[in-house]
C-alpha positions as CSV (number, residue, x, y, z in Angstrom):
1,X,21.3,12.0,-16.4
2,X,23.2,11.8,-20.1
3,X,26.5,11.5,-18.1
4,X,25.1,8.8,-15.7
5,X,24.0,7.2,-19.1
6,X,27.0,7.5,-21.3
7,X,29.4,7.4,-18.3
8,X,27.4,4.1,-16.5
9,X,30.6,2.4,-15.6
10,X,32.4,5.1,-13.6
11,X,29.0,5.5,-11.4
12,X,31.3,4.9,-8.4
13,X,33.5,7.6,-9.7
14,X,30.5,9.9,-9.7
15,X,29.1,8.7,-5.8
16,X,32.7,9.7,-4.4
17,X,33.1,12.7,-6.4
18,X,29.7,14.0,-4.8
19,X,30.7,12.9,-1.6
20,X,33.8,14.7,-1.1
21,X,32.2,18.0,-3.0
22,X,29.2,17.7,-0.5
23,X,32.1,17.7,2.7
24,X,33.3,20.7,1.2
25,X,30.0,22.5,0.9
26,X,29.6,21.7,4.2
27,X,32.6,22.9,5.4
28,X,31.5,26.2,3.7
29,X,28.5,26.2,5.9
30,X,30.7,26.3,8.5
31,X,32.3,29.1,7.7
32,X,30.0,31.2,6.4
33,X,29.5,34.6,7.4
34,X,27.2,36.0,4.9
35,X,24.3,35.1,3.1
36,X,26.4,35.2,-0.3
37,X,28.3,32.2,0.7
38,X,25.3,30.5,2.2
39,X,23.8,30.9,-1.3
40,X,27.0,29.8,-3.3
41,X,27.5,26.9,-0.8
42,X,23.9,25.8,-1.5
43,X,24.6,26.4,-5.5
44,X,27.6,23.6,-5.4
45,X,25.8,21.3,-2.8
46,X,22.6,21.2,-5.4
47,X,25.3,20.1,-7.8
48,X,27.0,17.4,-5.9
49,X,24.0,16.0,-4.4
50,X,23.0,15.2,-8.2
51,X,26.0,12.9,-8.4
52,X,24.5,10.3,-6.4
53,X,21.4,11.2,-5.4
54,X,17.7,10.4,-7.1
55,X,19.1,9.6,-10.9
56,X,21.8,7.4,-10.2
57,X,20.1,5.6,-6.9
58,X,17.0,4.6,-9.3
59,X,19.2,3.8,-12.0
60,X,21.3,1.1,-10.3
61,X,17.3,-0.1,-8.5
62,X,16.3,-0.3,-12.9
63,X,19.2,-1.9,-14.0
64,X,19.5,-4.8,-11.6
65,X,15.8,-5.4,-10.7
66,X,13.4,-6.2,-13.9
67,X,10.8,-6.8,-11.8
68,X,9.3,-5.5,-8.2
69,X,11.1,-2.4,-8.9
70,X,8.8,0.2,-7.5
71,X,9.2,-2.0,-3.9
72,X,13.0,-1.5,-4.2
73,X,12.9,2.3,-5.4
74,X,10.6,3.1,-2.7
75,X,12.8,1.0,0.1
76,X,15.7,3.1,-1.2
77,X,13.3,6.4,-0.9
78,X,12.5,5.3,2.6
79,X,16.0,5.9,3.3
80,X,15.5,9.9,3.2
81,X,12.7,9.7,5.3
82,X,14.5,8.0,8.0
83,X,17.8,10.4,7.5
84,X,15.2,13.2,8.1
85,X,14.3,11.4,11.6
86,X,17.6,10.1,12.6
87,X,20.1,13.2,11.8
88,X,17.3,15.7,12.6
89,X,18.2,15.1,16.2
90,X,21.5,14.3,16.2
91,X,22.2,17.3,14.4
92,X,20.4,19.6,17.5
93,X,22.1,17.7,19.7
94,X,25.5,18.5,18.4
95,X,24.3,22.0,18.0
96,X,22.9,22.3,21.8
97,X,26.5,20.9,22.6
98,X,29.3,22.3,19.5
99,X,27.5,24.7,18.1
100,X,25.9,24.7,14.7
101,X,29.5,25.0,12.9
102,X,30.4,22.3,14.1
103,X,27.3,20.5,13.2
104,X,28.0,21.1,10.1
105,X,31.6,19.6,9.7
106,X,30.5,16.5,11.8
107,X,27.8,15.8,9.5
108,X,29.4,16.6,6.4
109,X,32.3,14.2,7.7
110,X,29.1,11.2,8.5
111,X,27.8,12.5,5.1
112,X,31.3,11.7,3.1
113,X,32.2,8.7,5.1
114,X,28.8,6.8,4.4
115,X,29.3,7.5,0.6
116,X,32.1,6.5,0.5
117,X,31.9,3.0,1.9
118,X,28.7,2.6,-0.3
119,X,30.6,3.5,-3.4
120,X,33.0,0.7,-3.1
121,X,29.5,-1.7,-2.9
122,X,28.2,-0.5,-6.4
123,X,28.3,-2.1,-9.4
124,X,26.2,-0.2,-12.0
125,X,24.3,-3.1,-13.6
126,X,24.5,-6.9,-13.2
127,X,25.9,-7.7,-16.5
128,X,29.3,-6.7,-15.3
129,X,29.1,-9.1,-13.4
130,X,28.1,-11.7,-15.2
131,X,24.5,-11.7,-13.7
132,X,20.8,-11.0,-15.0
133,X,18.6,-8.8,-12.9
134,X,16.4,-10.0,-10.4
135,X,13.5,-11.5,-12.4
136,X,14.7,-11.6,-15.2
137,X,13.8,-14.3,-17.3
138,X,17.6,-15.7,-18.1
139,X,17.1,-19.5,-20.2
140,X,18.7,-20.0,-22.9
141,X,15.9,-19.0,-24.9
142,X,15.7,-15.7,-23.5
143,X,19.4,-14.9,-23.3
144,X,19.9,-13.5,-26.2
145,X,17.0,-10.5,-25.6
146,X,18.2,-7.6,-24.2
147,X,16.3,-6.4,-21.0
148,X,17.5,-2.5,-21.7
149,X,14.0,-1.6,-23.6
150,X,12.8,1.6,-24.0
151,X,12.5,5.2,-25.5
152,X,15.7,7.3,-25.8
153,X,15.8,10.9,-24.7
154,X,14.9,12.4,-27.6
155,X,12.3,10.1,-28.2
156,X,10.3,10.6,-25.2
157,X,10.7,14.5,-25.5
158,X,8.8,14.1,-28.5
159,X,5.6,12.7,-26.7
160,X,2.6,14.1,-24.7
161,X,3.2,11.6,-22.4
162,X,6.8,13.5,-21.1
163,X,5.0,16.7,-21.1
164,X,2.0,15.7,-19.1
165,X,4.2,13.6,-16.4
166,X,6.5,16.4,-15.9
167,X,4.2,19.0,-15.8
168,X,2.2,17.1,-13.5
169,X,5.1,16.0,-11.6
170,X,6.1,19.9,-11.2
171,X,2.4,20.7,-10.1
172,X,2.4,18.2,-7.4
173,X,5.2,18.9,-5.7
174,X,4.9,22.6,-5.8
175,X,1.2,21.1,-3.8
176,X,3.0,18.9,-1.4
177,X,6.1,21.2,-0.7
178,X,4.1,24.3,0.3
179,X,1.9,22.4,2.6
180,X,5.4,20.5,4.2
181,X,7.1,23.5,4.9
182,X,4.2,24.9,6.3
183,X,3.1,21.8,9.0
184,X,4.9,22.7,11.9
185,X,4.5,26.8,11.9
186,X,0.7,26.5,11.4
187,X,-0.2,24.2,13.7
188,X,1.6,26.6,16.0
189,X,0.0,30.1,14.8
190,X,-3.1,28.8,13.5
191,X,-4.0,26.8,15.8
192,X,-2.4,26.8,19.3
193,X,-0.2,24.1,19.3
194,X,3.3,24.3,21.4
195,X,6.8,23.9,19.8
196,X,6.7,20.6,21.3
197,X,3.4,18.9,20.0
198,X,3.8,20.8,16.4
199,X,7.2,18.8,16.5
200,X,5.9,15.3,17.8
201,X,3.0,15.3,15.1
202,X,5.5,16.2,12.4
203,X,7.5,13.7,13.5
204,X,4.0,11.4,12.9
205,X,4.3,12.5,9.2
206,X,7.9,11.7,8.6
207,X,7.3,7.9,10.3
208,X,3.9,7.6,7.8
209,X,6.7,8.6,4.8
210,X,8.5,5.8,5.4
211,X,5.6,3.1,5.7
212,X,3.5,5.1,2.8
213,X,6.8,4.9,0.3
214,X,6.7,0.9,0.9
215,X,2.9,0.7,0.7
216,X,2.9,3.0,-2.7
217,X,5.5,0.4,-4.0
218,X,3.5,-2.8,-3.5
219,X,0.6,-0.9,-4.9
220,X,2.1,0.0,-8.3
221,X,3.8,-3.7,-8.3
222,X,0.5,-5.3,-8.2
223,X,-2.3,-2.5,-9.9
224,X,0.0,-0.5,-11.7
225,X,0.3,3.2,-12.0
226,X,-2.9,4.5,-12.4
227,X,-4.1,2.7,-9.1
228,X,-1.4,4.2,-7.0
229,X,-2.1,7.5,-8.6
230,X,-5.7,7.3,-7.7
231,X,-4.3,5.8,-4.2
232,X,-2.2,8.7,-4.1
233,X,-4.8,11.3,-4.5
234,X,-7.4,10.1,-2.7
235,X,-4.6,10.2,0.6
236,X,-3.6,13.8,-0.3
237,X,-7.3,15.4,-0.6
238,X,-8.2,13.4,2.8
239,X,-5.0,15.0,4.4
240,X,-6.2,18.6,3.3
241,X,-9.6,18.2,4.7
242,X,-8.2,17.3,7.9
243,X,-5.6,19.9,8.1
244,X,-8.2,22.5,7.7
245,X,-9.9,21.3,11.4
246,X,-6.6,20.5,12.8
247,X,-7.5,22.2,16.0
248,X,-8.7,18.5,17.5
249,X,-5.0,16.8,18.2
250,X,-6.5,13.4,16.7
251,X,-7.6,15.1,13.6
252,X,-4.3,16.8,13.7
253,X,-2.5,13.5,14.1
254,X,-5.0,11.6,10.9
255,X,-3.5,14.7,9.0
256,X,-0.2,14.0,9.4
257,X,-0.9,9.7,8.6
258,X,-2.9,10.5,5.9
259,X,-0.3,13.3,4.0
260,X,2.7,11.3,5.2
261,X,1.1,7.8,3.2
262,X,0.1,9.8,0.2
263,X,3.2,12.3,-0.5
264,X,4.9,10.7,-3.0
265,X,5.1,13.4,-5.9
266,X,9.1,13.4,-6.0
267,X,9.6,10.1,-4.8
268,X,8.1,7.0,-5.9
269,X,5.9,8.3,-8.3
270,X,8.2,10.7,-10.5
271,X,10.7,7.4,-10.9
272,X,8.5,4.7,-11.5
273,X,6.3,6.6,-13.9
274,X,9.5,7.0,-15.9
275,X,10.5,3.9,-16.0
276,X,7.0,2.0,-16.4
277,X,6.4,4.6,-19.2
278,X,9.3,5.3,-21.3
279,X,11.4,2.1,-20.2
280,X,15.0,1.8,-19.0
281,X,16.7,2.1,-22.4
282,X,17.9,5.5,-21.4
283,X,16.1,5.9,-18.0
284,X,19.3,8.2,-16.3
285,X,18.8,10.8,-18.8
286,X,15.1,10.8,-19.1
287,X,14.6,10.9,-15.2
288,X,17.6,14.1,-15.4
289,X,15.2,16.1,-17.4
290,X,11.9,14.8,-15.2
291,X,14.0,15.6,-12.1
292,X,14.4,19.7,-13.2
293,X,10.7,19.8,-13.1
294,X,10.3,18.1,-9.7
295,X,13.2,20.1,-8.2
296,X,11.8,23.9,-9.7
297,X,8.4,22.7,-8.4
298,X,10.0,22.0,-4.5
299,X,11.9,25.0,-4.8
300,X,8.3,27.2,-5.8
301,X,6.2,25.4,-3.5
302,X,7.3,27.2,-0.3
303,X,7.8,30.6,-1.7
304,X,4.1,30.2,-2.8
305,X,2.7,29.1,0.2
306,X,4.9,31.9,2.2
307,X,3.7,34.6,-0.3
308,X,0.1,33.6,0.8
309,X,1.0,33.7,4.3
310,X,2.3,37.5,3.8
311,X,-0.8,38.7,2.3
312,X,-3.3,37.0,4.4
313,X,-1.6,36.4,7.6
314,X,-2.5,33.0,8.3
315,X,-1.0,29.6,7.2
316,X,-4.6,28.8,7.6
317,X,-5.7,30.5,4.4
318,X,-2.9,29.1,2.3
319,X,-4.2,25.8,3.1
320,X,-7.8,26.9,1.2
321,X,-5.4,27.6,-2.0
């Protein structure tokens, strides 16, 4: 975040750095034979993904879009959710026909070239340019205010507001991750369902991600962040109810609808509420420090939910907590 913000114009730097460090993580995934390297692999690929990934994606939507930027920063989220569909199965299919090494040196190759190409379309705000961002108000009487408003970073450290937005952030997605990680095995222990069917209603999840991260952004354009919080919530606790009589393939299905629409802890919510709240004055670096508490609370989540499974035996339990 403070490089993205000190370093803005060399973003493009940063995008093909990350891409060609994430190649060679993948190529260490190829040739891994132990769990050491797996781990060290994942170590460097945690740190190249950072180069282009959440901070700097948002930053770019913030600096040229002044207003409708939740749609755009959820349209760009929808993007992972789509990745998740698309390379899903073409990664199986290149593993039921290569082999998963070679999986991972044809993706990491997709991976790199895709970066790449997009790095040479980025420019890291408008002014550069000689432009204003979109909706920006830019007569001559308002030329001469500067749209980059906002808290610095050690300003916003200093207020409850920071504190109770990443706490909160860390909560939810410790919430969200240990029930997504958990979809597909207990519909298959816990309640009957084949390989096949687990898969086709998680597949129903990741295609309600994609229209819930555009719906969430029209909401907090037009009622604000409160709304889509209450929005949010009111998705997620209908989604738990469900799950818990998931034995009916319909209510099964209205899960997966209902959780993918309202999962939008580390997405949509996390950026926007940084930026509607502290401003885009020195957004990269206070989304940086936001983004340690979403990423701890993903990496929790599952361990939590899998250390419930161990003592109790059932998926179906965990749910309950």
């Amino acid at each position: 975040g403070r490089l993205t913000s000190k370093y803005n114009r060399y973003i493009r730097w940063f995008v093909r750095a990350g891409a060609v460090g994430c190649l060679l993580c993948f190529f260490l995934y190829s040739r891994a034979r132990s769990l050491t390297l797996f781990y060290a692999a994942s170590v460097l690929m945690g740190f190249f993904v950072s180069t282009y990934a959440n901070v700097i994606a948002t930053s770019i939507v913030n600096n040229w879009f002044y207003s409708r930027r939740a749609l755009i920063v959820s349209v760009i989220y929808t993007g992972t959710s789509l990745g998740s569909i698309f390379f899903v199965q073409l990664g199986s299919s290149i593993i039921l026909n290569l082999g998963w090494r070679a999986a991972y040196v044809i993706l990491g190759g997709i991976d790199c070239l895709i970066l790449l190409a997009a790095s040479c379309l980025i420019s890291p705000k408008p002014e550069l340019l000689g432009l204003y961002p979109y909706g920006w108000d830019n007569s001559a009487q308002a030329q001469s205010a500067a749209p980059q408003t906002g808290l610095t970073m050690p300003q916003a450290l200093k207020t409850l507001c920071f504190w109770v937005l990443s706490i909160g952030i860390f909560i939810g997605c410790i919430y969200v991750m240990g029930i997504q990680q958990s979809i597909v095995p207990s519909l298959q222990v816990d309640f009957g369902y084949t390989p096949i069917a687990a898969a086709a209603i998680f597949s129903v999840y990741n295609i309600s991600c994609c229209i819930g991260k555009i719906l969430m952004g029209v909401v907090m354009d037009r009622w604000g962040f409160v709304v889509a919080l209450i929005y949010m919530l009111v998705l997620l606790t209908a989604a738990m109810i469900l799950m818990l009589n998931a034995s009916v393939t319909a209510v099964a299905v209205a899960f997966a609808v209902c959780f993918g629409l309202g999962n939008m802890f580390a997405s949509v919510i996390a950026s926007n509420a940084t930026s509607g709240i502290f401003g885009v004055r020195d957004y990269s670096s206070i989304f940086g420090m936001v983004t340690i508490f979403y990423v701890v609370g993903m990496a929790v989540g599952p361990i939590d939910a899998g250390s419930i499974v161990d003592m109790t035996g059932s998926y179906h339990k965990s749910w309950y907590v």
